[in-house]
Residue, then its C-alpha position, 0 to 999 in steps of 0.5 A: x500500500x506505501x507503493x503508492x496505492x492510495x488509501x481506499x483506492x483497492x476494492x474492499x476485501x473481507x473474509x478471503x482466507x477462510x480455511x479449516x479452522x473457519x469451517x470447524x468453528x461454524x461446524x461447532x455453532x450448529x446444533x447436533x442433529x444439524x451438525x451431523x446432517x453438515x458433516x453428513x453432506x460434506x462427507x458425500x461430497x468429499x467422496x463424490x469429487x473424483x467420480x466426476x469425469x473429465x470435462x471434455x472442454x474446449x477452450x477458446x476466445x469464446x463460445x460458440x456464436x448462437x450462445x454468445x448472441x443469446x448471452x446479449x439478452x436477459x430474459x426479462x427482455x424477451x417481450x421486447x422482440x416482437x417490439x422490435x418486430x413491430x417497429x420495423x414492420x410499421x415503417x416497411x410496410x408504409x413504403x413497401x407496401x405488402x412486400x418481405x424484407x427477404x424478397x426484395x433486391x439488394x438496391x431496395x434494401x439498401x434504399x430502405x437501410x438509408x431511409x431508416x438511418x436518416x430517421x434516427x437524425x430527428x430531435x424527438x426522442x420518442x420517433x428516435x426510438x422506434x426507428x433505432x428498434x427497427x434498426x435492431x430488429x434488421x440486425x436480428x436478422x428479421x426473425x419473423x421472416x425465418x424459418x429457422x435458426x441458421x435462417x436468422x443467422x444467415x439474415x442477421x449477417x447480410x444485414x449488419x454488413x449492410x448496415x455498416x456499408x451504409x453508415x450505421x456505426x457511425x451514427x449510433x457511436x453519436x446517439x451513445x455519446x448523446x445518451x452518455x452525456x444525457x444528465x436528466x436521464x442520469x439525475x433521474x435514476x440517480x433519485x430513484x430508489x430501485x433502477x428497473x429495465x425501463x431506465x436504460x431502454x434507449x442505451x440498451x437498444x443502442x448497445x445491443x444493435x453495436x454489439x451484434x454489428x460487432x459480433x455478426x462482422x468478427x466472424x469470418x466464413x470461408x463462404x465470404x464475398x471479398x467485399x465483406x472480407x475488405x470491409x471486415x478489415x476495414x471496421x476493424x482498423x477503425x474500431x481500433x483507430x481514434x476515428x470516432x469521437x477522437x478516441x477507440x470506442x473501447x475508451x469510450x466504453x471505459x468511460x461509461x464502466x467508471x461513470x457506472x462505478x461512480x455512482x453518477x449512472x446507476x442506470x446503465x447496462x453493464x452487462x452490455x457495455x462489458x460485452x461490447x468492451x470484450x468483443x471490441x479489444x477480441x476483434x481490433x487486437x486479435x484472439x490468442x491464436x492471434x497472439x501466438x502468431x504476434x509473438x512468433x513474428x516479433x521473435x524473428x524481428x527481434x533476431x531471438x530463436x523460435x519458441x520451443x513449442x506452442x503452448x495452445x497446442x500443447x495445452x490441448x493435448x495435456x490430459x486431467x489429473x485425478x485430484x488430491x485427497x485433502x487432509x480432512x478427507x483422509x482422517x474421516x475415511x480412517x475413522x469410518x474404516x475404523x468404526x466398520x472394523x470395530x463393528x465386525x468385532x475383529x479382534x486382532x492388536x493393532x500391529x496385525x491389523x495395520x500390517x495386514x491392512x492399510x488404515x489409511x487405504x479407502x475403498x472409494x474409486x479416488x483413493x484407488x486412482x491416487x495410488x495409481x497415479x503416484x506410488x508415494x502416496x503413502x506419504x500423503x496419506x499419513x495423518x499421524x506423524x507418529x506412525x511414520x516409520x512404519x513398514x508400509x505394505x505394497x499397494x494393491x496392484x489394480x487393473x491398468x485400464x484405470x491408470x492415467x496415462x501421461x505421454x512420453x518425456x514432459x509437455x514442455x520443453x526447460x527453460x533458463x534465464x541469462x540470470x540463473x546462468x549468471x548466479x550458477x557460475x557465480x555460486x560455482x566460482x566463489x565455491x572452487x576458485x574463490x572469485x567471482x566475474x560479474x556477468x561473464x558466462x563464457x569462461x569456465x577457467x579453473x572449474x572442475x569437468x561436471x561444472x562445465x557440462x551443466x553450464x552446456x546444458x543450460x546454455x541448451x535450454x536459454x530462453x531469451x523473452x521478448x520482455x527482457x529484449x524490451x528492458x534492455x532497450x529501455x535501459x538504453x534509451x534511459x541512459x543515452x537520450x541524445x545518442x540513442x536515438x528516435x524510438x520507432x513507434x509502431x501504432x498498432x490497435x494495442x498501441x493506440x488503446x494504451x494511450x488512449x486508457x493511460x491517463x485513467x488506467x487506474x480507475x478503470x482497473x478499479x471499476x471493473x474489479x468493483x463490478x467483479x466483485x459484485x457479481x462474484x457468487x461468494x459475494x454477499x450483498x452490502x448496503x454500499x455495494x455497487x447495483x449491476x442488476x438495472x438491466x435484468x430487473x424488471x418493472x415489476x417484482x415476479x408475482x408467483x412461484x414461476x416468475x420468481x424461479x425464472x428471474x432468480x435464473x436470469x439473475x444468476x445468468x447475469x452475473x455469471x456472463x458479467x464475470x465471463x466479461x470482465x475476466x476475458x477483458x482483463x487477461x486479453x489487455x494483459x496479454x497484449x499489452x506484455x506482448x506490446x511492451x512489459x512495462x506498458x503490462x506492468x503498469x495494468x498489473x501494478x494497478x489490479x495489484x494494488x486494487x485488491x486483485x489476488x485476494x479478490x481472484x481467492x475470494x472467488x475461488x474459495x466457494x464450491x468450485x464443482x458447483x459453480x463450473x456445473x451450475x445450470x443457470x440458463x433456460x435453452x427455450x429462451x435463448x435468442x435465436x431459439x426464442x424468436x423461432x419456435x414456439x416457447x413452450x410451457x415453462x414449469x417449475x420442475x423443467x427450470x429446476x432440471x436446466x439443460x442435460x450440459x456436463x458443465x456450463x462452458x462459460x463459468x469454467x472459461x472464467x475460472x481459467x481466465x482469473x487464474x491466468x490473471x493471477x499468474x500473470x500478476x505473480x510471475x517472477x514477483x516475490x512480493x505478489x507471491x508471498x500475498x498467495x501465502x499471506x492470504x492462504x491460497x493453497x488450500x483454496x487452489x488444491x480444492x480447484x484441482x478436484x475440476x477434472x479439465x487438463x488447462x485449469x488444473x495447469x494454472x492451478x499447480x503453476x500458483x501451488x508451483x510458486x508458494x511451495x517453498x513457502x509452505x514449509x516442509x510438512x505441507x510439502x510431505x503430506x502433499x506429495x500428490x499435488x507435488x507430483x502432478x506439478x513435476x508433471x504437467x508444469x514447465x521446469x526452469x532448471x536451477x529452479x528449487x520450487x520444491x525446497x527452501x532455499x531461495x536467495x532472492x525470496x528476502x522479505x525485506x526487500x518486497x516493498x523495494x521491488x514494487x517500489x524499483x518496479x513502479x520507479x521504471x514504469x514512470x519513468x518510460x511512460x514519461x520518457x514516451x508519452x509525457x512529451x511536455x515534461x520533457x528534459x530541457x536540457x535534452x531539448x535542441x538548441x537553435x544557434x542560428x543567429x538569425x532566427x534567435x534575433x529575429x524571435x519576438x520576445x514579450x518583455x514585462x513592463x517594470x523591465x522596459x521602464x527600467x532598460x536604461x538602468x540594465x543596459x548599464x549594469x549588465x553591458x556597459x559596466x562590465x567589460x568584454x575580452x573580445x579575444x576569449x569570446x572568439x577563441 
């Protein structure tokens, strides 16, 4: 918090380590009978973990298309399709007579696109309106005129890139603005006491016709007409280009999420302004694949080696883990062997009966594959230290259809940096010759044959990144402003978006995690926490069982489509921006650090992780375009209980990902944010998140139980050596790396406060150097010695100096003398 964060500029946090301990004293308050029911459903669920099977996930930039458009709506706005349609149809058939929109030529439905877009430049709002739904209904593909969904979705296509050929984005970026800087409306919800979907009509239809321009042109497909592929490229360079309202429309979007958190716009639909923010920085800076593809290319520019492998498809191909046994589970599946035991009346002493038969060893499907998968269980089995040195028997050999089967040699290929080189031949020279050479790695004089080999190894394995090519340039710049020369500034989209943000950054990293944590399901709700539900609640509160059940679904659905948002968003800048520059990244993560953000992510995360990834909190009947199309059915109570036959709901499980990729990002290489993990208590939370059976979420799992391992302390290594077997496994390994020991030079405590404080030093300095062009050194400014043009430059003199010119022209001029000779030497 000294580094600079101000007081109260984070997100306040409450409650975020809860560990056994919590859980034991509330388990402790409950009354007897409700205390065993507890323990009872624990116990079930503790031994159910494992018998789920691995979720056959497929990780992307995004859902599939129909979900992404459905996600766009709550389904408290359902009526308001057939609005749409009756907008459209009242003013087509004044001029079309009896016609249908999908008989016409190409020539009228332009003609009638024009029409409709000259009707939005009128003063009365109401007129506004109607012209703008018929607007949304062409971009909903004229629905009524289908007859199914690829129908719809073949209409919806034709016309947005009609739309967009006609202008439309264009007008519609200036009624935003107009509704954004609309006080009356602002002032309005301000005062009311509950903000319903009537408040934000106007900036929802606005919101939902740019997303769905936005969505409809990013997807490409390989029937395209090489028009649309030109204007595809087109809107995509602009979108990202400071064209409209001199700034990207994703600032603008930023714009409205601070406005939102502030409390002077309670009104505006977040979860649409947070959609269109994601799918406007997925379409202008590209996907991951896109990433991948920058980052390949950037090597080559820069002269470094090609990547050892890619990472999209190596993750791809990984296979899950069967997930740990947690302590707590181990010492009641030893206490009910135990009561089995004693029931049977088997009277054998205690060293028969534990050499005969491992205690320890339960008879459910999970500890069967924890023995599969690493024949040293036994260490982590063991709930009494006492008993350590026991002779342990063999494990029963089991059938081998049920082993793990991992692939050949490790997933990914070692890495080392120049410093671990750097530190091994210094710890190698002051141990043998008893003096060190700085930074020299090339002479190896004096030390013994092995020494000589692991230096070759580890030159093998040297990995340079892009991020320390960037440094060392900055470095240079810093050092030889004069010298070094002009830097080249490629303004790429992600260029122009971080000049765009950089002056409020901070805020909006704020107001984001604020809306985070406001839609986090462990959050509770608070009195002065910020109101994210105006665009799903509606005018009036559900009267029956039915309503009620139904918008306690949309409401979960929100929120959860809120997190996907705001989760993609954050990982997609920090990807980018690190790919871009590293301290253009680091000045993003600083700022989330700063506001809260690991202990946010451990929060989230410290729930029943099962439960949230298999929540089914959608109704299929009233997806768009499914909706529009066919006839709804009649909703029940018990058809809404049951939700879809889905094995998990894709986008919760793309938002876990997502925060725990953010928060390696965060943690990478910093010692200070690492020890947050362990000050917070993230290891037991993160172990729970490995009983998800998908390969890439437990990767970044183990990646954050990687980095706190040597923190954790001996004991916790020794009873989780299942945990520490899947990261020997499935995480990359740097060599020299001892995350599985203790003895880390570089993990001094007093020095964590100097590297956020050494960090934040840099980052000032090189978005002064870049983007402060009016701080400027003066003395680094250029000289003019023409002696022409200095005299020739109009110079404003203030007045007390012209009344009193004769007095300075004898002081300073005439009273002093000149020696001619030295001044021409």
């Amino acid at each position: 918090r000294e580094c600079g964060a101000g007081a109260g500029s984070g997100v306040k946090m409450e409650g975020v380590g809860l560990c056994a301990n919590n859980k034991q004293k509330q388990n402790q308050m409950l009354p007897n009978k409700m205390r065993g029911e507890f323990t009872r459903n624990q116990r079930k669920d503790s031994e159910g973990f494992s018998e789920f099977p691995d979720l056959e996930f497929e990780y992307s930039d995004a859902d599939k298309w129909t979900v992404e458009l459905s996600e766009l709506y709550s389904y408290t706005e359902g009526p308001e399709f057939l609005l749409n349609r009756k907008c459209f149809e009242e003013d087509f058939h004044t001029h079309m007579l009896d016609q249908k929109w999908t008989e016409l030529d190409s020539v009228q439905h332009r003609a009638h696109a024009m029409r409709l877009l000259d009707g939005l430049d009128v003063i009365g709002r109401e007129r506004r309106l109607k012209v703008a739904r018929a607007i949304l209904y062409m971009a909903q593909g004229t629905f009524s005129e289908c007859s199914s969904e690829m129908e719809v979705q073949h209409w919806m296509r034709y016309n947005v890139f009609l739309l967009l050929d006609v202008g439309a984005f264009t007008a519609l970026v200036e009624l935003l603005n107009m509704e954004i800087d609309n006080s009356a409306a602002c002032s309005s919800a301000v005062r009311k006491p509950a903000i319903s979907l009537a408040d934000s009509t106007d900036l929802r239809v606005l919101l939902n016709i740019m997303y769905l321009m936005v969505e409809a042109i990013q997807r490409e497909e390989p029937t395209d007409s090489p028009e649309w592929r030109t204007i595809r490229e087109t809107f995509k360079s602009e979108l990202g280009s400071p064209l409209y309202n001199h700034e990207p429309v994703s600032v603008m979007l930023f714009g409205m999420v601070t406005k939102f958190c502030s409390g002077h716009a309670p009104h505006f639909p977040m979860k649409k302004v947070l959609l269109l923010l994601w799918k406007t920085i997925l379409f202008t800076l590209g996907g991951f694949e896109q990433l991948q593809c920058s980052k390949v290319s950037k090597r080559v520019a820069l002269g470094l080696p090609p990547l050892p492998e890619d990472s999209i498809r190596v993750v791809r191909s990984m296979r899950a883990a069967s997930p740990p046994a947690s302590a707590s589970d181990l010492i009641e599946q030893q206490q009910r062997r135990a009561r089995r035991e004693h029931k049977a009346l088997i009277k054998q002493d205690n060293l028969d009966a534990f050499n005969e038969k491992d205690p320890y060893k339960a008879d459910d499907a999970r500890e069967d594959e924890e023995e599969n998968d690493d024949n040293d269980n036994s260490l982590e089995a063991e709930p009494f230290p006492l008993e350590r040195d026991e002779v342990m028997p063999p494990p029963i050999p089991h059938p081998p259809s049920e082993r793990v089967c991992f692939p050949k040699g490790l997933p990914w290929a070692p890495k080392v940096r120049e410093k671990d080189i750097e530190n091994f031949l210094e710890s190698s020279r002051s141990k043998f010759i008893g003096y060190t050479l700085g930074n020299d790695t090339n002479t190896v004089v004096g030390l013994p044959r092995p020494i000589h080999e692991s230096i070759k190894t580890l030159k093998q394995h040297k990995y340079v990144s892009i991020a320390e090519v960037q440094i060392t340039k900055e470095e240079e710049y810093l050092k030889t402003p004069l010298s070094g020369g002009e830097e080249e500034l490629e303004l790429c989209a992600t260029e122009l978006l971080y000049q765009g943000i950089l002056p409020n950054l901070p805020q909006y990293m704020i107001a984001l995690l604020k809306i985070l944590l406001a839609a986090a399901p462990t959050s509770k709700a608070k009195t002065d926490s910020i109101n994210i539900l105006a665009d799903v609640l509606p005018e009036e509160m559900p009267t029956t069982v039915l309503q009620s059940m139904k918008l306690g679904v949309d409401v979960n659905r929100h929120k959860e489509i809120i997190v996907k948002a705001i989760s993609a968003i954050l990982l997609l800048l920090l990807k980018h921006f690190k790919l871009n520059h590293i301290y253009q990244f680091e000045y993003m993560a600083q700022h989330l650090v700063f506001a809260n953000c690991i202990p946010l992510i451990l929060k989230f995360f410290n729930q029943n992780i099962m439960s949230y990834i298999t929540a089914k909190n959608s109704i299929s009947a009233l997806d768009f375009p499914h909706c529009v199309v066919h006839e709804l059915p009649e909703l029940t109570a018990e058809s809404l209980e049951a939700g879809d036959n889905n094995q998990f709901c894709w986008r919760n499980l793309f938002s876990c990902i997502n925060l725990l990729r953010i928060l390696n990002k965060l943690t990478k290489w910093k010692h200070s944010r690492t020890m947050m993990l362990v000050v917070f208590k993230s290891a037991p939370i993160l172990k729970r998140a490995l009983k998800v059976k998908q390969a890439m979420m437990q990767l970044y799992v183990l990646k954050l139980l990687k980095v706190q391992t040597k923190y954790l302390g001996r004991q916790w290594r020794k009873s989780n050596m299942k945990s520490m077997s899947a990261i020997y496994q499935k995480v990359r390994h740097r060599l020299n790396d001892d995350w599985a020991y203790g003895n880390d030079l570089d993990a001094r405590p007093w020095d964590f406060q100097a590297e956020e404080c050494a960090l934040r030093a840099n980052i000032e300095r090189f978005n002064s150097r870049r983007y402060d062009k009016n701080q400027s050194n003066p003395e680094f400014l250029p000289v003019d010695n023409c002696l022409q043009s200095v005299l020739g430059q109009r110079i404003d003199l203030p007045e007390d100096f012209q009344m009193n010119y004769d007095l300075w022209l004898e002081r300073e001029v005439f009273s002093k003398p000149i020696s001619w000779e030295e001044l021409l030497q």
